[in-house]
C-alpha positions in Angstrom: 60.6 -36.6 31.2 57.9 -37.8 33.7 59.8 -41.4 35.4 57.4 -43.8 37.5 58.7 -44.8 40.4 58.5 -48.4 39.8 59.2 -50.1 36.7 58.3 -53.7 35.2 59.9 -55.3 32.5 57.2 -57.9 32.3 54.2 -56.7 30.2 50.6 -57.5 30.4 51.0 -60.6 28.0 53.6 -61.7 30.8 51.7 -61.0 33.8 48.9 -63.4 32.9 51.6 -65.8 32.7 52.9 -64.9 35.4 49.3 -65.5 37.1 49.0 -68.9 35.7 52.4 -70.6 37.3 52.6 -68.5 40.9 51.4 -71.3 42.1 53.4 -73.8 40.7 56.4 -75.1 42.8 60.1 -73.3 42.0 62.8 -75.2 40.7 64.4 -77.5 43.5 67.1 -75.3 45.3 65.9 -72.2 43.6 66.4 -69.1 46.1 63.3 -66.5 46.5 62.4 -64.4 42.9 62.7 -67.9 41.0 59.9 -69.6 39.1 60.0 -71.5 36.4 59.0 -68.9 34.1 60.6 -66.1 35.7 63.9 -64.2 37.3 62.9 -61.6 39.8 65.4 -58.9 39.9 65.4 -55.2 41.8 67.3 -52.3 41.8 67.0 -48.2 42.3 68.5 -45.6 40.3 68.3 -41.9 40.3 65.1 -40.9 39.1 64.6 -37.7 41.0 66.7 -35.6 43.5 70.0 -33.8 42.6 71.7 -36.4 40.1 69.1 -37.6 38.0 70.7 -36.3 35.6 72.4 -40.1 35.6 68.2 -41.8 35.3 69.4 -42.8 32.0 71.1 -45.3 33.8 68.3 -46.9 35.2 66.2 -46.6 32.1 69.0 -48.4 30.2 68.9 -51.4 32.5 65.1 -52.0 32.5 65.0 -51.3 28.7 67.8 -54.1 28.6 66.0 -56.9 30.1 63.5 -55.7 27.9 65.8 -57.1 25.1 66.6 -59.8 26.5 63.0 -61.4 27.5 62.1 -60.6 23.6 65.1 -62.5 22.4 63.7 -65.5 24.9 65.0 -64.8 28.2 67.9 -66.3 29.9 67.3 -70.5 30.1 63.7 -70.3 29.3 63.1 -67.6 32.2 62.0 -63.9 31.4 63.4 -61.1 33.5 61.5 -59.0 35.5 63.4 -56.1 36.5 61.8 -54.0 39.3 63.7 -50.5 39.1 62.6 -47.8 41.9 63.8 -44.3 42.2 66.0 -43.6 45.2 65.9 -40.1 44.3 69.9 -40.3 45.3 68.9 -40.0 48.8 70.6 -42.9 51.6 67.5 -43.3 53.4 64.9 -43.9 50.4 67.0 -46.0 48.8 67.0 -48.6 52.4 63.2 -47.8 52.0 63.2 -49.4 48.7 65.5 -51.8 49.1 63.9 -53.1 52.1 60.5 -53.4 49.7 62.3 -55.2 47.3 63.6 -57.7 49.2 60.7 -58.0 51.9 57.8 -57.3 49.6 58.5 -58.2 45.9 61.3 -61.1 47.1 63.8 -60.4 44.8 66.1 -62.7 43.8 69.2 -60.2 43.6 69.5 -56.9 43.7 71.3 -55.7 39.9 73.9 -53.0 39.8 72.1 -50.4 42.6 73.4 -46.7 41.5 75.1 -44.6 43.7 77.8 -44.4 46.6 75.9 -42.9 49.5 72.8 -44.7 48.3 74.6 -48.0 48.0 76.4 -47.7 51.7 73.1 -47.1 53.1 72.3 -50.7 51.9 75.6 -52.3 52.3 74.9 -53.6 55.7 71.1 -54.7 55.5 71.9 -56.6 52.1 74.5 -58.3 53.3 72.7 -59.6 56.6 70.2 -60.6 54.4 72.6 -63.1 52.3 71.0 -61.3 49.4 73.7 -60.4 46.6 74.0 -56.8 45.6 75.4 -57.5 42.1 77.9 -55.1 40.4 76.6 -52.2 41.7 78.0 -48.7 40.3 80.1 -47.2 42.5 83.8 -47.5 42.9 84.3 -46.7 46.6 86.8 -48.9 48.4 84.4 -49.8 51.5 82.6 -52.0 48.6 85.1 -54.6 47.7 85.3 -56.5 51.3 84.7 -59.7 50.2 85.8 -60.8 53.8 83.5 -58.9 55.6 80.6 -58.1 53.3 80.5 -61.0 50.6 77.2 -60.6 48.6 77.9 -56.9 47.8 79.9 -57.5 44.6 80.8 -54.0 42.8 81.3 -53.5 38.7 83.6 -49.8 38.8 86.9 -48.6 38.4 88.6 -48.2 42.0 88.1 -44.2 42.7 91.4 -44.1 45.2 92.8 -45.6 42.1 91.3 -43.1 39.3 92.6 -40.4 41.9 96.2 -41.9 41.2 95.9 -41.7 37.3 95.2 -38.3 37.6 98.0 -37.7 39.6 100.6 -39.7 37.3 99.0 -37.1 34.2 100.0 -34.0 36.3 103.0 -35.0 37.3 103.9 -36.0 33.2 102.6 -32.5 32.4 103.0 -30.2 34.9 105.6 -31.6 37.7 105.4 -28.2 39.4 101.5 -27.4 39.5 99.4 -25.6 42.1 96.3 -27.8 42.3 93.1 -26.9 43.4 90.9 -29.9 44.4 87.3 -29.5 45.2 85.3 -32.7 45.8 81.6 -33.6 47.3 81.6 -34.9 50.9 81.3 -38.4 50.7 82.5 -41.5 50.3 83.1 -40.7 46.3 84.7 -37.6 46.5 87.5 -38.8 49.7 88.5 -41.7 48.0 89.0 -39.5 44.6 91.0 -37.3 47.0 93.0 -39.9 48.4 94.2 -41.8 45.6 95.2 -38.2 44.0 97.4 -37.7 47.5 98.5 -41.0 46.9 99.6 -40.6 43.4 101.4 -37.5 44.2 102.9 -39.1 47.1 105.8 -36.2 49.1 104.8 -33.8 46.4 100.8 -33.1 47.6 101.5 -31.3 50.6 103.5 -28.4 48.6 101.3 -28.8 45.2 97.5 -28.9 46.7 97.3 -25.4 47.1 93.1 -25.3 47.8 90.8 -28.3 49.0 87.3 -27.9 49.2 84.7 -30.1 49.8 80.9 -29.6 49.1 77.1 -31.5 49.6 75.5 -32.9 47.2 72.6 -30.4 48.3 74.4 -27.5 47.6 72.7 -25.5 44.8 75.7 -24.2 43.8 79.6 -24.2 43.8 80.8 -20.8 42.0 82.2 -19.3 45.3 84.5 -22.2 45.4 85.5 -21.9 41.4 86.2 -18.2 43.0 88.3 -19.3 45.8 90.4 -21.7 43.7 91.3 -18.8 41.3 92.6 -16.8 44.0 94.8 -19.0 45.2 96.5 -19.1 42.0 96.1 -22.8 41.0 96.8 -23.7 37.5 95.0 -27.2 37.7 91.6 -27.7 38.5 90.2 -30.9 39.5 86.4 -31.6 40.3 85.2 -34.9 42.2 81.7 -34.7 41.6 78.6 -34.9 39.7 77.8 -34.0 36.5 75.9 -30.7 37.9 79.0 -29.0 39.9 81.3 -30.4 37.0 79.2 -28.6 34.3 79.1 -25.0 37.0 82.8 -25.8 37.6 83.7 -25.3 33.4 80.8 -22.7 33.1 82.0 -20.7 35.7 86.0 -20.8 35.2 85.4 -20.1 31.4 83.3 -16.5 32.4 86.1 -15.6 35.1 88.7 -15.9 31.9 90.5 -18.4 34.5 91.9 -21.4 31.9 93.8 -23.7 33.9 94.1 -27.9 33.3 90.9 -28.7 34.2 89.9 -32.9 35.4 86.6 -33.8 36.2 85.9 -37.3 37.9 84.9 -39.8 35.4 81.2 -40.2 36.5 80.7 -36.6 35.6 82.7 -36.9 32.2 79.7 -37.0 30.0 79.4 -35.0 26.6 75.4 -34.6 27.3 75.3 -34.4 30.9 78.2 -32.4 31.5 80.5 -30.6 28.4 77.0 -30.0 25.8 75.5 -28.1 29.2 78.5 -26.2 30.2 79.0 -24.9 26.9 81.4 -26.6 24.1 83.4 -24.0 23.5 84.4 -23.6 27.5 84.7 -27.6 27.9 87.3 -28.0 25.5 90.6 -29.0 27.0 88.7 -30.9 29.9 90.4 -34.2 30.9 88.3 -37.1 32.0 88.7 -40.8 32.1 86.5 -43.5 30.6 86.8 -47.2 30.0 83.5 -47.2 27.6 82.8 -46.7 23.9 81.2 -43.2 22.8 78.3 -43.9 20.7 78.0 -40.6 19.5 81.7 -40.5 18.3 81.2 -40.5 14.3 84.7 -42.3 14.3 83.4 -45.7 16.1 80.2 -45.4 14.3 81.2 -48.4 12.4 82.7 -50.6 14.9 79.7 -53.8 15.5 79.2 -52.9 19.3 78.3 -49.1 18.5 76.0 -50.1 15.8 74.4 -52.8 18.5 74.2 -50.0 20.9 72.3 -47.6 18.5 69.8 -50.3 17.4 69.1 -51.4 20.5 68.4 -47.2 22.0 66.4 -46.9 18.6 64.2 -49.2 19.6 64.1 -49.7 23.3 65.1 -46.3 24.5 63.6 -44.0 21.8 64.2 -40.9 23.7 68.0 -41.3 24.5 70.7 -38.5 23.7 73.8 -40.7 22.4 75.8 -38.3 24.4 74.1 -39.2 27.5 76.8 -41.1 29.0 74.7 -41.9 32.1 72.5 -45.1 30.4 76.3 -46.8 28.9 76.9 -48.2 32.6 73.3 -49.4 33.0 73.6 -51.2 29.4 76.8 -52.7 30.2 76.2 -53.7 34.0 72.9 -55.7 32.8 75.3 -57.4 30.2 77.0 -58.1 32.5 74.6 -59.5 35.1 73.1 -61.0 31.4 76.2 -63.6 31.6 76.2 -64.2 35.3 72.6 -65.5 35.1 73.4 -67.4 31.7 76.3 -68.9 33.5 74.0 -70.3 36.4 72.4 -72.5 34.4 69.3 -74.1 36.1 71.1 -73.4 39.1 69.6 -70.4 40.4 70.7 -69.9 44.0 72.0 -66.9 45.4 75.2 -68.7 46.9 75.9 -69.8 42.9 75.2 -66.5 41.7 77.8 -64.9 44.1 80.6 -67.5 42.5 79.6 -67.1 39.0 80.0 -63.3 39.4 83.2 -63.1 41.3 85.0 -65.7 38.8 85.0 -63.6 36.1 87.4 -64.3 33.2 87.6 -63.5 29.5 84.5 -61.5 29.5 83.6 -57.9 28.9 80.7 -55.8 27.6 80.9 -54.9 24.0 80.5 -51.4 24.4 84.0 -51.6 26.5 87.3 -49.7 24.7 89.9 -52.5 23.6 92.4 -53.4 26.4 90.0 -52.9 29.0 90.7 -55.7 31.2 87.7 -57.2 33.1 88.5 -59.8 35.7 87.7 -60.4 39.8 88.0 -63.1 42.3 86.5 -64.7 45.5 89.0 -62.2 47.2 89.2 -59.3 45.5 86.5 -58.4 43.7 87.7 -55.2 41.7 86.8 -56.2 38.0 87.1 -53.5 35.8 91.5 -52.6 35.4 92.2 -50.5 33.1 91.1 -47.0 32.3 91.1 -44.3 29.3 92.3 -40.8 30.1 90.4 -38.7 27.2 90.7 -35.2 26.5 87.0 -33.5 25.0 87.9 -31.5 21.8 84.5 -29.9 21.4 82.4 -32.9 20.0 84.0 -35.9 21.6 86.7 -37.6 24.0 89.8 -37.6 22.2 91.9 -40.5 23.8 95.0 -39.6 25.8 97.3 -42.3 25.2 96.7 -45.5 26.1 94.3 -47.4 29.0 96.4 -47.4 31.8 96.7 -50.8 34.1 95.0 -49.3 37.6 96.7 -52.0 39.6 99.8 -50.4 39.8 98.6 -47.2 40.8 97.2 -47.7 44.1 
């Protein structure tokens, strides 16, 4: 698929508009990227470069707003979302970042993708005062409210995904020889400490191989080779959906079979187990804390019919199994309510409380029992996660969500 590198949600029809109030004064107290007519919003996603894979996620935001300024807008105001590809590369993503809030004067920036990408702009945001709302990423370094305040994340805790896995292995195998491979950044350590973590005495004598790769790397078989050699019967992969998918592929042709996790960004049916082959993804454990829409046994509940209406129409193209464009769908919920909640209020300082107050409020396309809550101090928001198992067509639930706080 051919992706622009910038994308409006505000069509011709809205651009005269837009032409005919520029000049017209913004609200009083409004911050920059407010008119009366119009919310100014930008973000980047991976539209290029080695994950984009995940531009569903991206595509699902823009086509959200999309929604939304059909139904009306939010208080009158239409949303124009300005997505650019940061081709999951740190220094485009300050490029466009800096354009966004220097050039187009954004209001916000809503739900950036990406852990390198977004550390890259942790700093210059935050100088800036300008809020980088629920971005997708659940690295610790991003829930400072202390130090950085308008960067506000919307992701399970890795360190703290880590530690479920752990507490599985432990359950099922209290003995294992682990091999852990994981990519070199901020995403893959804290997967890797939260597993140490969770084994707690036990990981010096059970991690029998730790490797880390880059992102750049065209391939990891050698490693899927190493870990079989030093006689590991549990694999786990903190990584992207591309290693994941070689990591299955290649254990499967070596005859190698041993309990296999993958991180829960690359535990998608399309992106990951449909390319890696079915038959040699069954038995894969991954964790999730959203809805399958692809799963024929939630095809009834409201939220996946919702879902399927709203890609029918809006993202025409979408594989159901993609599970890269459910985060973008649910962050711009998400970021939906925050700017509902604001009222005529549209300052950045109002936006920050209304989206670190969060209570009794959670996307649709959430599993039951996912709690979603945060506070001025602690902005985690997202508590409970869904080990799943995929059985060859979907993720067959393992259990039940499992409260994160407890585990580190």
């Amino acid at each position: 698929m051919k992706h622009l590198t910038r994308r409006s949600l505000v069509g011709m029809a809205a651009s005269t508009l837009m032409t005919t109030v520029v000049s017209r004064a913004k609200a009083k107290n409004d911050d920059p990227g407010v008119t009366d007519a119009e919310i100014k919003l930008g973000t980047t996603a991976y539209y290029s470069g080695p994950a984009s894979t995940a531009a569903a996620y991206g595509l699902a935001q823009v086509a959200y707003f999309q929604m939304v300024n059909d139904r009306g807008g939010i208080n009158g105001r239409k949303v124009n979302l300005i997505s650019l590809d940061n081709a999951f590369s740190p220094p485009k993503a300050i490029e466009q970042t800096r354009k966004l809030v220097e050039s187009d004067e954004v209001f916000a920036i809503a739900g950036s993708l990406g852990t390198p990408t977004n550390a890259a702009i942790q700093k210059y945001l935050n100088s800036k005062g300008v809020p980088n709302l629920f971005l997708t990423s659940g690295a610790e370094r991003f829930n400072d409210p202390k130090e950085f305040p308008w960067i506000v994340p919307f992701y399970p805790i890795y360190v703290s995904q880590g530690a479920l896995f752990a507490k599985h292995i432990l359950g099922e195998r209290p003995v294992a020889k682990i091999a852990v491979q994981y990519e070199n950044d901020d995403l893959g350590r804290d997967y890797v400490k939260g597993l140490k973590q969770g084994l707690g005495d036990k990981a010096a004598s059970m991690i029998v191989k730790e490797l880390s790769h880059e992102l750049s790397d065209p391939t990891i078989d050698s490693q899927i080779l190493d870990f079989k050699a030093s006689g590991a019967d549990v694999l786990i992969q903190f990584t992207q959906s591309k290693f994941a998918a070689q990591g299955i592929r290649v254990a499967a042709g070596l005859d190698w079979h041993p309990m296999h996790l993958i991180a829960s960004n690359a535990g998608s049916i399309g992106t990951t187990f449909i390319p890696a082959g079915a038959q040699a993804s069954t038995g894969v454990i991954t964790a999730t804390w959203e809805r399958n829409p692809a799963d024929p046994l939630q095809a009834d509940h409201p939220a996946v019919k919702d879902f399927k209406a709203f890609a029918a129409r809006y993202m025409p193209n979408l594989d159901l199994n993609n599970a890269a464009a459910l985060p973008g769908y649910n962050n711009a919920y998400m970021i939906e309510q925050v700017l509902k909640r604001c009222g005529n209020e549209l300052t950045r300082a109002n936006l920050l409380r209304q989206a670190t107050s969060l209570r009794e409020i959670a996307p649709p396309m959430f599993i039951d029992e996912i709690g979603v809550y945060n506070s001025s101090t602690d902005y985690r928001a997202i508590h409970h996660l869904q080990l799943a198992r995929f059985d060859g067509t979907g993720l067959a639930p393992i259990g039940k969500p499992v409260l994160l706080d407890d585990l580190g």
